[in-house]
C-alpha positions, 0 to 999 in steps of 0.5 A: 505516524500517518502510515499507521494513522491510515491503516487504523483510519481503514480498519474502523471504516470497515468495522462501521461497514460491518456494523451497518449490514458489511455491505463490503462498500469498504472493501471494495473502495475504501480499503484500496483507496486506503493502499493507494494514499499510503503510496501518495503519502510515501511519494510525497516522504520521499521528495521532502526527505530526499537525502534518505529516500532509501529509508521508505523501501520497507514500508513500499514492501508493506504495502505490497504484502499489504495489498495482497489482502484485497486479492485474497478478498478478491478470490474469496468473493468479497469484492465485487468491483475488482478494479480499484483493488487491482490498481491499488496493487498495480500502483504499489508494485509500479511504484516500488520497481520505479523506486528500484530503477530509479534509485540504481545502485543505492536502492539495492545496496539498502534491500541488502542492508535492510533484508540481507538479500 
């Protein structure tokens, strides 16, 4: 619920962006803030529920493919201020592999289960 409660947060943000001119304000910040707290957000799932951590892996690859939105804005122009949407897209993936280190043999046992890789 909070995963899909921030996305939809995100998406009428940008929708208000556009309707007062898409000044891309939300693009630039709001939408990489919005990848960055869904992270937070799966950091602090993961400590609450430490008996199955495992279970958060597919929506830290979510997020990943999620943030690969902003890089496409990012080489179309869109965004002008690149910073925040490369550190929200540096924060997933060093998050995911310190989840892959961190969990050992258990995170890859459930990548295989989940993905069949």
């Amino acid at each position: 619920r909070i995963f899909f409660a921030i996305i939809i947060g995100v998406v009428l943000v940008v929708a208000i962006d556009y309707l007062l001119g898409f000044y891309r304000w939300s693009l630039n910040y709001v939408l990489p803030g919005g990848l960055i707290l869904l992270d937070v957000a799966l950091v602090i799932l993961r400590f609450i529920n430490r008996r199955n951590w495992q279970s958060y892996m597919a929506q830290q690859i979510l997020v990943i493919f999620m943030g690969i939105l902003p890089v496409i804005f990012i080489l179309n122009g869109w965004i002008t201020d690149p910073l925040v949407s490369v550190s929200a897209i540096a924060f997933s993936i060093v998050l995911f592999v310190t989840t892959l280190i961190m969990g050992g043999r258990a995170a890859r046992m459930e990548l295989r289960r989940r993905f069949h890789i």
